[in-house]
N, C-alpha and C positions, 0 to 999 in steps of 0.2 A: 069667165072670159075665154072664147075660142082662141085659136090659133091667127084664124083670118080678122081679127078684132084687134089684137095684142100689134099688127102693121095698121089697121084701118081705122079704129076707132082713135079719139080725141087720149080719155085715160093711153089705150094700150100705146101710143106713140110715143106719150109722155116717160113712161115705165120702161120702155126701149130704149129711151135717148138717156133717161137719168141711169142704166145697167151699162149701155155701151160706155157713155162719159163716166163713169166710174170704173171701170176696165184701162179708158183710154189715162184716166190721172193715171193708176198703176205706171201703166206702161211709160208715161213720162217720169215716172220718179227713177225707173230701172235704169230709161235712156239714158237720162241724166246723170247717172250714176256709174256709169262705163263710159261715157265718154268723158267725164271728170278725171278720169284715167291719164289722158294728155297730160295733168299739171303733175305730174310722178316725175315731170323734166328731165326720162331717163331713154333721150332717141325712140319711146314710142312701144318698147318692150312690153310692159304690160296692156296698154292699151291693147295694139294687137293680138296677144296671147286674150283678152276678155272678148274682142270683136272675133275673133277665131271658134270661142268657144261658142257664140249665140248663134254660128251661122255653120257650125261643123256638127251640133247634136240634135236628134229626133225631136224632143222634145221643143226647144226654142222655136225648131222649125214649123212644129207642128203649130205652136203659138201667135206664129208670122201670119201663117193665113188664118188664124182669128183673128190676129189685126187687121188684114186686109179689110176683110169680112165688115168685122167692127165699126172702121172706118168710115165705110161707104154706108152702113145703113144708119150711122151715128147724123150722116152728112145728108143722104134721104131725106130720110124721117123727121130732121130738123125743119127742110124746105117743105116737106107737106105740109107739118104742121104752120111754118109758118106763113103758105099760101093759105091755109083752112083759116087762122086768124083772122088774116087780114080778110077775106070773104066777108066775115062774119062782121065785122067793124063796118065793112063798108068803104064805098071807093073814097067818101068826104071826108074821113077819117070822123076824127072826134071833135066836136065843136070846142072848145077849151084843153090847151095845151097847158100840163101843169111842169115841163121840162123835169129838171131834177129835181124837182117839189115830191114829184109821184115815184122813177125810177132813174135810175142812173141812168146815163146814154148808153153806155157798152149794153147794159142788160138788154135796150131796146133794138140794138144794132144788131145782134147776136150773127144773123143770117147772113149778113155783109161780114162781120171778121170772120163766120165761117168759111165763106166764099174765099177772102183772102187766105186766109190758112191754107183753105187747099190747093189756091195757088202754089202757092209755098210748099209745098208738100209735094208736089207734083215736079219744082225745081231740086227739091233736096231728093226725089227719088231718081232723077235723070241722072244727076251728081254723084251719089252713091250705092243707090241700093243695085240700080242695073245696072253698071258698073262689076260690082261684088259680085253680081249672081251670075253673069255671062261672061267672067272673066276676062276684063277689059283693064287689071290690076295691076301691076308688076305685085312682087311674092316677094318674099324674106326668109331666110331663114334662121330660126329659133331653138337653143337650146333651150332642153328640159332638163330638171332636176333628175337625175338618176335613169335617165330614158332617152331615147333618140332623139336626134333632133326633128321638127317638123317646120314643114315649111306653108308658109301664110299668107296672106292678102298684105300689105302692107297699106293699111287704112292711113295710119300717121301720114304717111308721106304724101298719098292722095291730097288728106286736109289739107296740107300745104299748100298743094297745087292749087286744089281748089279754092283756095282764100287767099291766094296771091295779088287778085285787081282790086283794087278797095270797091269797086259795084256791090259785087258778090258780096261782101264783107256787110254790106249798107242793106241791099235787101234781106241777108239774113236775120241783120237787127230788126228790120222793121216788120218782120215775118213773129221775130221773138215777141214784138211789141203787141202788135195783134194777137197771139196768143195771150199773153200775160194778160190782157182784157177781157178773152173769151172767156180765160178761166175764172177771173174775179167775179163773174154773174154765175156761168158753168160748175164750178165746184160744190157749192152749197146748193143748187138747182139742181142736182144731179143726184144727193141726198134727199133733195127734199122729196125728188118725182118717185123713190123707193118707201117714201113712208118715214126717213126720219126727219121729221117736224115736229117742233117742240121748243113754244118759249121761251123756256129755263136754257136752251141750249143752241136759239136760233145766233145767239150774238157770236157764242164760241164759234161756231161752226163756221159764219162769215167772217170770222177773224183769221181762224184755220185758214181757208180759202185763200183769204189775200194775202197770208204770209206763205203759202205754197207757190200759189202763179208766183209774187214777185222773186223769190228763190232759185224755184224750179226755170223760171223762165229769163229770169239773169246769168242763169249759169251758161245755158246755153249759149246766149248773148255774146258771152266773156270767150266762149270758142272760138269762134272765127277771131273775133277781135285779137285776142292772144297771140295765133297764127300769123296772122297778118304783119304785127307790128313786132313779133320778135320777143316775145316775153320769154318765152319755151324755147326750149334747142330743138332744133329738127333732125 
């Protein structure tokens, strides 16, 4: 398989979208796992000294714009293929609808909660990430163990801010909710388009999947929410 194959052909799209969506799980399980930081209920301390480290070293950085990267041709590649589908089906679609007899609705929707994600994504990058990079922050300052102090982004207190009108609070759940669907199809699809298929291990792996999204994408969920209503000290 060429290069120009690996974007253009039916297989090579598939094998892009099942590499980047296994990339992109990675990177939610990290996300999720520093911003879990917040429930340390300690003013934001560690959380900040973790959001300081992924945006202060070469390496995270360099990582950032593979996610960019990632992202968009994750996002691409999904809508080609799913304009090439549907070509292929035809405008009448299929004469007999077997609803969830044949595939679950999220599986069939995918293109639509992708769309929404990236909604969503687009409002969590206004929110935070440029923000962070153009220095639109107030800062902190943090002692270190046996070393100077250094001063920081003060991300906690943002969240705050940010998850103060319950709106924001309500779209970001329903941003979570949409994801947590994409991945219930996306996870084990994403496996399957690199070649691991296999009977003896198709149940595990959809099992895996749906205890990931609901986890991985509750926790998120429980962020703002948390914020918002005061569970966490600020």
């Amino acid at each position: 398989m060429t290069w120009k194959q690996v974007f253009t052909s039916s297989v090579g799209r598939k094998l892009t979208m099942g590499l980047t969506g296994i990339f992109l799980i990675l990177f939610l399980l990290v996300h999720a796992g520093l911003n879990a930081c917040i429930w340390a209920n300690d003013g934001g301390q560690i959380f900040n000294r973790a959001a300081h480290f992924m945006g202060d070293n070469i390496i995270p950085r360099i990582l950032e714009i593979g996610l960019f990267v990632f992202i968009f041709l994750h996002i691409i590649q999904g809508l080609m293929l799913e304009a090439s589908n549907r070509s292929k089906r035809g405008a009448v679609g299929y004469q007999v609808s077997y609803g969830n007899r044949g595939s679950k609705w999220y599986s069939r929707s995918m293109a639509i909660l992708g769309t929404l994600i990236l909604l969503f994504l687009i409002l969590h990058w206004y929110d935070f990430w440029v923000p962070s990079r153009f220095g639109h922050i107030e800062e902190v300052t943090l002692d270190t163990k046996g070393g100077a102090a250094v001063t920081v982004h003060n991300l906690y207190a943002k969240m705050f801010d940010t998850f103060e009108p319950l709106w924001v609070v309500i779209v970001y759940v329903l941003g979570c909710v949409a994801l947590c669907y994409h991945l219930m199809h996306g996870f084990q699809s994403a496996f399957r388009s690199v070649g691991v298929h296999n009977k003896k291990y198709n149940k595990m792996l959809t099992g895996i999947g749906y205890a990931y999204a609901i986890i991985v994408c509750l926790a998120f969920a429980l962020m703002p929410i948390s914020m918002h209503f005061g569970w966490i000290q600020r």
